[in-house]
DRENMIKOL-163384 format. One record per residue (C-alpha): residue in three letters; residue number from 1; x, y, z. Coordinates in steps of 0.05 Angstrom, whole numbers, plus 5000, padded with zeros to 4 digits. Last residue first. Layout:
BEGIN
residuo  num  u  v  w
Ala  NUM  X  Y  Z
...
end
This chain:
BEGIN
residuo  num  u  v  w
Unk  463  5206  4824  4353
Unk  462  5196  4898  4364
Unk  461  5125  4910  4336
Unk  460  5107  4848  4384
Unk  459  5137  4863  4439
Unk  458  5105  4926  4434
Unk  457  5042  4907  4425
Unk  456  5053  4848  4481
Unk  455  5058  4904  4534
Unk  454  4997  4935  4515
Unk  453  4955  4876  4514
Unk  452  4982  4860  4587
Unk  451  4954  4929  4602
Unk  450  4890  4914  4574
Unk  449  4886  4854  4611
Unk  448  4896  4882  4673
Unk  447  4853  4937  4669
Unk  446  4790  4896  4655
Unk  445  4812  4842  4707
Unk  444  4817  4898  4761
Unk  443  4837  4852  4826
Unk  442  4908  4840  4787
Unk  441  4923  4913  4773
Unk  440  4916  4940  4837
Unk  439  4917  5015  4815
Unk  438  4949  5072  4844
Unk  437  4931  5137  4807
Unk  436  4980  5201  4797
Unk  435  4988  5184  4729
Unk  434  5033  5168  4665
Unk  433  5010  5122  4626
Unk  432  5058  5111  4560
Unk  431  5067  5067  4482
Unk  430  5004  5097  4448
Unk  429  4999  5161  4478
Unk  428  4980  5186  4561
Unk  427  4981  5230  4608
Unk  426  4952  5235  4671
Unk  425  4888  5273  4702
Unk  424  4820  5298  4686
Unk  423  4770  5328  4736
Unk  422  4707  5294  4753
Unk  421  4665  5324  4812
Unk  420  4669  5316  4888
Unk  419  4633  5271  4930
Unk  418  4678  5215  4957
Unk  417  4735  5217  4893
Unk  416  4739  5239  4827
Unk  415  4777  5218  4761
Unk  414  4773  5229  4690
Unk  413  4808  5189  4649
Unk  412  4871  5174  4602
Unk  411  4891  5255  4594
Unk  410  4925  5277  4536
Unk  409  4991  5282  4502
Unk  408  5026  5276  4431
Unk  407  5001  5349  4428
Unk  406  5050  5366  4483
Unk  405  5109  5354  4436
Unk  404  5092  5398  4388
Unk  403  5090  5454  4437
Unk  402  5149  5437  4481
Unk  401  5200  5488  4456
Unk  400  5147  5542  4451
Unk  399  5143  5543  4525
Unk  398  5092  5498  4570
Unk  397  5032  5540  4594
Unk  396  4976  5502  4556
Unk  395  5000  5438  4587
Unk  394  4996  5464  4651
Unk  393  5057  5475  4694
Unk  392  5067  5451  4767
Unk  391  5049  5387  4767
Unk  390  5030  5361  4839
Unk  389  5065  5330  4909
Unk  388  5045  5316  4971
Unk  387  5022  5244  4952
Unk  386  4975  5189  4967
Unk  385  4929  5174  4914
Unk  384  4879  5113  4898
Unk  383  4833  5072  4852
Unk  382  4779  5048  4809
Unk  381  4763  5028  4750
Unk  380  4704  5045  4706
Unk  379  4707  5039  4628
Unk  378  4670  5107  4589
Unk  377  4730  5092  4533
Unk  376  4781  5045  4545
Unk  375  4826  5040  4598
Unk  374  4905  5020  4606
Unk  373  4930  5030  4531
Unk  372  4887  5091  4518
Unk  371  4813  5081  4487
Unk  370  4786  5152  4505
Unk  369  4755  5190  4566
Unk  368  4765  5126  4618
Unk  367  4724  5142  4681
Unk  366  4755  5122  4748
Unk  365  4737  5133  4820
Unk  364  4785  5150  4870
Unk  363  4799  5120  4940
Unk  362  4846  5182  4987
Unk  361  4898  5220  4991
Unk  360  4929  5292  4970
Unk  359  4966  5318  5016
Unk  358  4977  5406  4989
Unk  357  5037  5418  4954
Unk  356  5111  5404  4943
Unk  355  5133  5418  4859
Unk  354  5130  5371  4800
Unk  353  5151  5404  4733
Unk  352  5114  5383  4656
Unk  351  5130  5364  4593
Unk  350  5135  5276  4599
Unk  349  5194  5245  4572
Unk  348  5248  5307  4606
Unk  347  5278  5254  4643
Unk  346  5289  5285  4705
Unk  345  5337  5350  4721
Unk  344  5334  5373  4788
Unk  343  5296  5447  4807
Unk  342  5319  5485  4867
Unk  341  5269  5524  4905
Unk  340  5279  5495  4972
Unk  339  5229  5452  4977
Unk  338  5253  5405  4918
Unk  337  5229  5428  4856
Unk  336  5231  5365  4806
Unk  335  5249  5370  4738
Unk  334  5225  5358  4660
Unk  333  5172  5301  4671
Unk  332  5184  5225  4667
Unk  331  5224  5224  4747
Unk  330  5152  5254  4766
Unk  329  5105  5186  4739
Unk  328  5148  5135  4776
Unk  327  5126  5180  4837
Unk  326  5049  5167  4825
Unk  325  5049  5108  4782
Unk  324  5087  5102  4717
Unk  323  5076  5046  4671
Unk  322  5124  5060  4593
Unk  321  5119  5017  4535
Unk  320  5183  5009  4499
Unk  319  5205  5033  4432
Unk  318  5225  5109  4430
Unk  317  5210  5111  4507
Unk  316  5270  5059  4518
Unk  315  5323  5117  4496
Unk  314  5299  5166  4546
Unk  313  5292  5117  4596
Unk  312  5376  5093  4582
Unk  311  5393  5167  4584
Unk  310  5363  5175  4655
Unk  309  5389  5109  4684
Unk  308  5459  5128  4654
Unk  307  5465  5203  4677
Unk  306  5446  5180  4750
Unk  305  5456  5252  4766
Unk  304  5393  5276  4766
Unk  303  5368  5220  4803
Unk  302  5412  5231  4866
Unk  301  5385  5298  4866
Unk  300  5316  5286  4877
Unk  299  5334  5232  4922
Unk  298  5273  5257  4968
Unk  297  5231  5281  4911
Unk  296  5227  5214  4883
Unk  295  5205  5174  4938
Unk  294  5157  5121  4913
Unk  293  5111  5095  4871
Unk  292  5114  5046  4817
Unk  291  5158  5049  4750
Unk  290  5138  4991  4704
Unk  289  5175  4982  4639
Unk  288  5163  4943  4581
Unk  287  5197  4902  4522
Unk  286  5252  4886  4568
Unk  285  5314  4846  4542
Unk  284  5357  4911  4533
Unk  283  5359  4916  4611
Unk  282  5344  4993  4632
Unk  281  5411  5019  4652
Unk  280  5428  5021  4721
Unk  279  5448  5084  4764
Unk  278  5445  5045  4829
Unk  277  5385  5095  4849
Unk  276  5348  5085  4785
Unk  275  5357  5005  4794
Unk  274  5319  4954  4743
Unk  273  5297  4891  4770
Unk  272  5272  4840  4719
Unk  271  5202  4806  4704
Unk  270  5188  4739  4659
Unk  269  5107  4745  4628
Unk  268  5081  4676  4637
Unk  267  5019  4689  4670
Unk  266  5037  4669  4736
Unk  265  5097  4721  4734
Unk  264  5051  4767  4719
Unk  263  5003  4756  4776
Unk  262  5055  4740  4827
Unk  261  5095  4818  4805
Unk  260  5025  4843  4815
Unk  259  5005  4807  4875
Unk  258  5066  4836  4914
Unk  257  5030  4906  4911
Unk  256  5075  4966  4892
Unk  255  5102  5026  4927
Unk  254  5177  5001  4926
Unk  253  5217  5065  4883
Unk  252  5272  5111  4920
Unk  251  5304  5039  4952
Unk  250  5305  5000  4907
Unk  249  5263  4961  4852
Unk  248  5233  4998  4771
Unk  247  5214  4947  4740
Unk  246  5223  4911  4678
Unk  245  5180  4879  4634
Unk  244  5201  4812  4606
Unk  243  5198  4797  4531
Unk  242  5145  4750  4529
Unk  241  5119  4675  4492
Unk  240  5052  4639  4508
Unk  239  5021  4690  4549
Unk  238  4966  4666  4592
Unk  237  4921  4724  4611
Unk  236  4851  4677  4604
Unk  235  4876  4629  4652
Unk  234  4888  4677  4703
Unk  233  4842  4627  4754
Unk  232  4819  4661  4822
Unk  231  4814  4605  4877
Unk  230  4745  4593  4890
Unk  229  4737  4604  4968
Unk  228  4707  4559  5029
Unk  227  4781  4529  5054
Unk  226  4784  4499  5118
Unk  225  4813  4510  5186
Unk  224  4811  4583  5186
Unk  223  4882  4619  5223
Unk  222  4884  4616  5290
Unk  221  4896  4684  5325
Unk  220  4854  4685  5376
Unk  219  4888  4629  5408
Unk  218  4952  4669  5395
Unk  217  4931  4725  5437
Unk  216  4911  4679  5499
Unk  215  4985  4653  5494
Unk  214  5015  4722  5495
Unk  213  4988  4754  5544
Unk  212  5022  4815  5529
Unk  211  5078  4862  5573
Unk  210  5134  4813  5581
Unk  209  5128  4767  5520
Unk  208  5108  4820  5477
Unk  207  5181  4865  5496
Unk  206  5215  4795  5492
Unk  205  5204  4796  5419
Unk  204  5206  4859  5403
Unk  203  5280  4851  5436
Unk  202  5298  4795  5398
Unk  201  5265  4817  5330
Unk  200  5307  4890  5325
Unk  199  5267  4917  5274
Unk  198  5318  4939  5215
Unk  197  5338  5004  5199
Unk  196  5362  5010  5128
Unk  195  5324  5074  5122
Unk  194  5297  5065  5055
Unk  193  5280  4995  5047
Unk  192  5259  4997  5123
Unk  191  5194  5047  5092
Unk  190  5189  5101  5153
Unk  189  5121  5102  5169
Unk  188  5069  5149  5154
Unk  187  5063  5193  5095
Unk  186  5099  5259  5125
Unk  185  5153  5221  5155
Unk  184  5158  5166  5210
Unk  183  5204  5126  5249
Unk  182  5168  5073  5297
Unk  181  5179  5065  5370
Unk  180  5198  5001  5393
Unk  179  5255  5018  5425
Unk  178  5238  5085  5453
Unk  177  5193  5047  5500
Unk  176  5121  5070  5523
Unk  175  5088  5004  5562
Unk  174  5046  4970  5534
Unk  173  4988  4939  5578
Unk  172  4958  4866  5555
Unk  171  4908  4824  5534
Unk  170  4851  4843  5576
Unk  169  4787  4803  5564
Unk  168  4720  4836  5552
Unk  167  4658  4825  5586
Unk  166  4657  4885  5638
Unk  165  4651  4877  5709
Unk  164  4725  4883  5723
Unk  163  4747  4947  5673
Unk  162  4750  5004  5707
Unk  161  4789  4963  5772
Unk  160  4837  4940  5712
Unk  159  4840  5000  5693
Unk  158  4868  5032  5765
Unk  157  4906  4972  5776
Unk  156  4951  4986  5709
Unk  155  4965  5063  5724
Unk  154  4984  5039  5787
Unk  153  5032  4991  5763
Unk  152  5063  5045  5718
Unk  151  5074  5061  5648
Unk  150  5014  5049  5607
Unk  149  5024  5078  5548
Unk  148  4982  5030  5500
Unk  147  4921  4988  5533
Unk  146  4908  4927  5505
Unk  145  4830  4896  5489
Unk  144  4794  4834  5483
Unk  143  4747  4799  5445
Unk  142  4706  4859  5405
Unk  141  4655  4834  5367
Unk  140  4621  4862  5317
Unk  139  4550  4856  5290
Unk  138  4526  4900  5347
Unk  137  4554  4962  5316
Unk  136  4558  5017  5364
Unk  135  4553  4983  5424
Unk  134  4628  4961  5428
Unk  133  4656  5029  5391
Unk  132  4621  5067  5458
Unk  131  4637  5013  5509
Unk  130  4712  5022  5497
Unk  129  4714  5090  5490
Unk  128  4664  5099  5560
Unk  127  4713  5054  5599
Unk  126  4783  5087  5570
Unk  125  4743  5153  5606
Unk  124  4759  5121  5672
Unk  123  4827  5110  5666
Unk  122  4858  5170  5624
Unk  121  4920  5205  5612
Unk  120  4956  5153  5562
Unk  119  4910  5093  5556
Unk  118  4919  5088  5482
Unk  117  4878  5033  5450
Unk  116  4883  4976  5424
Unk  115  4833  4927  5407
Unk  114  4819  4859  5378
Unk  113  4767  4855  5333
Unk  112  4730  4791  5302
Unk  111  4734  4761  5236
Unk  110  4676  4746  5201
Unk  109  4714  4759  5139
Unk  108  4663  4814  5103
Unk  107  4649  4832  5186
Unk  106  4723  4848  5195
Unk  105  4742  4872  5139
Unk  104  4666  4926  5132
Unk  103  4699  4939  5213
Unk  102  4765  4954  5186
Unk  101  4731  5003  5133
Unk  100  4722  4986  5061
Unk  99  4656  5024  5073
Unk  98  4649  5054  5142
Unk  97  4620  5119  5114
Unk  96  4644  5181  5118
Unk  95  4686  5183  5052
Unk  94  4705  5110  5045
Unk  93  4720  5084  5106
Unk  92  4728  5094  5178
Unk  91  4695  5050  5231
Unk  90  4752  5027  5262
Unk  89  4795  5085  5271
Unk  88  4854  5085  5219
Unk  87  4870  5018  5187
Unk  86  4865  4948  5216
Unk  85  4926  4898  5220
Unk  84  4901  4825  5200
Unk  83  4929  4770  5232
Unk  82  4944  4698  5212
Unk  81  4973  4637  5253
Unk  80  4979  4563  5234
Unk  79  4993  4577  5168
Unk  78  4988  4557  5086
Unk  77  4903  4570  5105
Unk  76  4923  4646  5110
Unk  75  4949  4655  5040
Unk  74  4889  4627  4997
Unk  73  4830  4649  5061
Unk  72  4847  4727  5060
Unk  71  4859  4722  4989
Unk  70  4802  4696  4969
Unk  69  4755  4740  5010
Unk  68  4791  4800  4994
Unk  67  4779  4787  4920
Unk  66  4703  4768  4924
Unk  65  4694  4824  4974
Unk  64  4720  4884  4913
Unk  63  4789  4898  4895
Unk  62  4805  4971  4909
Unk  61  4738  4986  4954
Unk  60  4738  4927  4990
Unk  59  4814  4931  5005
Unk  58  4863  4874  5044
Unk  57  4939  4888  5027
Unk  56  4979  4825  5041
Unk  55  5042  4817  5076
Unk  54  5091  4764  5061
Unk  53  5101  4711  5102
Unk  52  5151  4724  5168
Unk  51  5223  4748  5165
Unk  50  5223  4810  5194
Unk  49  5214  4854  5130
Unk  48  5142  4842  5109
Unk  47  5106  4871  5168
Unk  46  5146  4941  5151
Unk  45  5133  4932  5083
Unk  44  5061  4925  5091
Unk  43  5064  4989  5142
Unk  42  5085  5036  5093
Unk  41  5045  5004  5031
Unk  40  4975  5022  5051
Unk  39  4921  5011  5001
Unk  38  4877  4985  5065
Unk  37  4870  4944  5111
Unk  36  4946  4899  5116
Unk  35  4947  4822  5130
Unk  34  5001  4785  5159
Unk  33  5010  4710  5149
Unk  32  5055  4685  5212
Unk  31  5098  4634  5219
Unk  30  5126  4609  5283
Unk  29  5197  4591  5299
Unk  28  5196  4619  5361
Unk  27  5234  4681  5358
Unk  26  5186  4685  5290
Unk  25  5119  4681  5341
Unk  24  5151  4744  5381
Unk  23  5167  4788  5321
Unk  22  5104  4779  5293
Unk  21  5068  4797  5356
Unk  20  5109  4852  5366
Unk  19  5098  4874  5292
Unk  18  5023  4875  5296
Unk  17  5026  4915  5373
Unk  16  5069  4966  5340
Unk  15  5017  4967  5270
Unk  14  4968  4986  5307
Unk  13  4998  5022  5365
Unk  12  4947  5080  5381
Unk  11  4969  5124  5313
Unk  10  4909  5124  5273
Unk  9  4838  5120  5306
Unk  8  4796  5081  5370
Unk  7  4838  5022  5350
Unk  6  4840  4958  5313
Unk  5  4866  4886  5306
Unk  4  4833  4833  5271
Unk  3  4825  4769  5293
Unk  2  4835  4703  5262
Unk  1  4784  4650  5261
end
């Protein structure tokens, strides 16, 4: 059974270690099926962009242990070699509980834990870490164990002598190397569709085979020998005949889960690229238009001035039915502030301007408030947000100019997260959702095929 690999907390070399080993069984012509805890997206793409399998996104709390079961065993059984990349410390979940946690992954998968953690400044104190997240959850296992920033021989003896009478093998000491250190921004990693920097394979590569045991690694990371899952069947979302929905691809927009774009195309609904950044018009063929999250506010003013992209959403709202998550949601109101005070022209669909604030982050609940084209009325979904961004204006603030046209508007649902009240958020009308909210559409059957539903209205009204 695969492992899966965790730490003491975020940044100890999760997702380093993950893309060595990658790296290191593509140099040898060895696929991998990566797995990601969590709603994350950064890291995902990073594990997706060296040439192995996809990665997928593993989360109780998004899509429930029936989902994360069956896709854990449908996409590792097609290799030799899986591994699952843990998120934050090991035990942290929902709230603060260990719920959808790495360690709620590992036992849901019976999967058990290989751990890194960062040695740098300490030998005999690594000892007491260690033992402490061993013992405290004897329904884990923890098989072995590499050390991060360990950057001499002595350094290396001196844990190694800490470490001789305990039952836990060591699988390696990482050194600290410029070269394999990671970009990031204010929401973690450095997406490589943005930057354009690619992981330099070869020398990841060698960098495992130098400083990891290697072989002993990949023995732990066997993928299951037989499959004990029902696949999931999307019988019931068939579509005979579609318009394709577009979507909004490149490099300002790629915070979406690659089972969506599976899970429509599956169902017989054809999908298309559409390009803010390359200044593309929406394709006349699509019926609807998805616009995931992304980085709006950092091409702020490369949007404004895609006069043809901007023009061409403003036309498609008359007809079309509108998805916006998060970001894809921002380019729909009047302008984004960028942190300097200056305000970029969007779309001017939705009444209302974006500005930097507070992170806000986290699982949501969901309560629909009315029948809306994504939930109906007292439904539950559920959720998540990850942005440092908000609406500046209320609705009952807008000018004159805007007051018939923010009647057309109200919120979907109510949403709150670990212990906290409902508040209402996003916008919505008959042909547009609009909201801060992730959701993964294909794990949410109730969602999904109301959104589908919406999509075929207005095919349908405009066939």
């Amino acid at each position: 059974m695969p492992c899966v690999i965790s730490s003491p907390s975020s940044d100890s070399g999760k997702t380093t270690l993950s893309l060595l080993i990658s790296c290191w069984a593509f140099a040898k012509g060895i696929k991998i099926q990566t797995f990601k805890v969590g709603p994350d997206y950064l890291d995902q793409q990073q594990l997706s962009s060296i040439g192995q399998p996809i990665c997928r996104n593993l989360d109780v709390f998004l899509s429930g242990e029936e989902w994360v079961q069956e896709s854990f065993f449908k996409h590792s059984l097609k290799y030799e070699f899986s591994l699952i990349e843990g998120a934050m410390g090991l035990f942290d979940g929902l709230g603060s509980t260990s719920y959808s946690s790495t360690a709620n992954i590992s036992k849901l998968l019976n999967a058990p834990v290989i751990f890194i953690v960062n040695a740098r400044g300490q030998v005999a104190s690594l000892l007491a870490t260690v033992r402490g997240f061993r013992d405290f959850d004897i329904e884990l296992s923890i098989v072995g164990i590499i050390f991060n920033n360990v950057n001499s021989d002595r350094h290396k003896k001196l844990i190694e002598e800490v470490f001789k009478n305990e039952n836990i093998e060591i699988l390696g000491y990482l050194p600290s190397d410029s070269k394999i250190a990671l970009n990031k921004a204010n929401l973690g990693l450095i997406s490589p569709l943005e930057n354009g920097k690619e992981i330099d394979v070869e020398y990841f590569a060698n960098f495992a085979e130098r400083n990891l045991d290697i072989f002993s690694l990949m023995k732990l990371l066997k993928s299951p020998q037989k499959k004990i899952f029902n696949s999931a069947s999307f019988e019931n979302f068939k579509i005979v005949k579609s318009k394709p929905i577009a979507i909004a691809e490149d490099k300002i927009f790629h915070f979406q889960y690659p089972e969506t774009r599976e899970f429509l195309s599956e169902i017989g609904i054809p999908l298309i690229s559409w390009s803010i950044y390359n200044d593309e018009e929406i394709p006349n063929e699509a019926s609807s238009l998805i616009i995931p999250g992304g980085f709006p506010e950092k091409y702020a003013d490369h949007i404004s001035n895609s006069l043809k992209s901007l023009n061409s959403l403003r036309k498609f709202r008359k007809n079309g039915f509108i998805y916006a998550e998060c970001g894809g949601m921002m380019i729909l109101g009047d302008f984004i502030k960028d942190e300097n005070g200056n305000n970029h022209k969007m779309s001017g669909v939705l009444p209302f301007k974006s500005k930097k604030s507070k992170l806000s982050v986290g699982y949501r609940y969901i309560e629909g408030l009315k029948d809306t084209p994504i939930i109906k009325q007292n439904q539950l979904c559920r959720g998540h947000e990850f942005h440092y961004w908000e609406i500046e204006n209320n609705l009952s603030e807008i000018d004159l100019r805007k007051a018939e046209h923010q009647k057309k508007f109200s919120s979907p649902w109510k949403i709150k997260s670990w212990k906290t009240e409902y508040k209402n958020e996003g916008f919505f009308d008959d042909k547009l959702h609009a909201s801060w909210i992730h959701l993964h559409l294909p794990s949410s059957p109730e969602v999904a095929k109301n959104f589908i539903n919406a999509t075929q209205t207005c095919f349908q009204k405009n066939s």
